[in-house]
C-alpha positions in Angstrom: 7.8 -6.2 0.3 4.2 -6.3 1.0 2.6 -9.5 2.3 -1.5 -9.9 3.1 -2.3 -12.3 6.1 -5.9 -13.6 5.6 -6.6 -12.9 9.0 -5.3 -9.6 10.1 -4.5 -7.9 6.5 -1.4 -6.4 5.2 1.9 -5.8 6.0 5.6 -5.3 5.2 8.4 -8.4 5.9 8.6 -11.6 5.7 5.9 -12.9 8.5 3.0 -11.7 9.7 3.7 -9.5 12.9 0.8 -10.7 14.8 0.9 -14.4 13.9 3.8 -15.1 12.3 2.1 -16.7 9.0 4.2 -16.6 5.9 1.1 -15.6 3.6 0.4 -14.6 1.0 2.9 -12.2 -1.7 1.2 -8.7 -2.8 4.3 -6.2 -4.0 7.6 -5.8 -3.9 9.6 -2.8 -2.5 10.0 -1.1 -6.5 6.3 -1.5 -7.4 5.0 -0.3 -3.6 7.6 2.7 -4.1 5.8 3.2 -8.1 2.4 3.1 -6.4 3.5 5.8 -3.5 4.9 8.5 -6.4 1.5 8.0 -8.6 -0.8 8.5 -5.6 1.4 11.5 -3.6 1.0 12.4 -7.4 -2.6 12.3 -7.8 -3.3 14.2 -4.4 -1.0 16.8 -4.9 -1.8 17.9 -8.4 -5.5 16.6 -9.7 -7.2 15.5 -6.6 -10.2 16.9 -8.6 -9.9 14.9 -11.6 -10.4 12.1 -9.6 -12.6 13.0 -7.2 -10.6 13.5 -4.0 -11.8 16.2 -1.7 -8.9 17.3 0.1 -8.9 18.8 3.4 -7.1 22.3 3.7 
C-alpha cells in the first residue's frame, strides 16, 4: 500500500519510515500495480502521444 506523510512524502507500509506517523491512505497494492502497467504502457508504446521525450 501506499501511504503520504505530510512531512517527508510517500511511501509503502504501514508507518512512515522516517517518523513513524501513520498518515495518511493513497493506494492499495492492486490499483498501484494498475497504475505501474498503464504508465510502463505509455512509455513503451506512445511516449509521443503524450508528450514524453524519451532518452535512447
Amino acid at each position: 500500500m501506499l501511504k503520504e506523510c505530510v512531512q517527508h512524502g510517500y511511501f509503502r507500509g504501514e508507518g512512515c519510515p522516517i517518523c513513524g506517523d501513520e498518515s495518511h491512505f493513497f493506494m492499495d497494492d492492486r490499483e498501484l500495480d494498475h497504475m505501474a502497467r498503464i504508465l510502463a504502457g505509455i512509455l513503451r508504446h506512445f511516449p509521443d502521444r503524450y508528450g514524453i521525450t524519451v532518452d535512447p
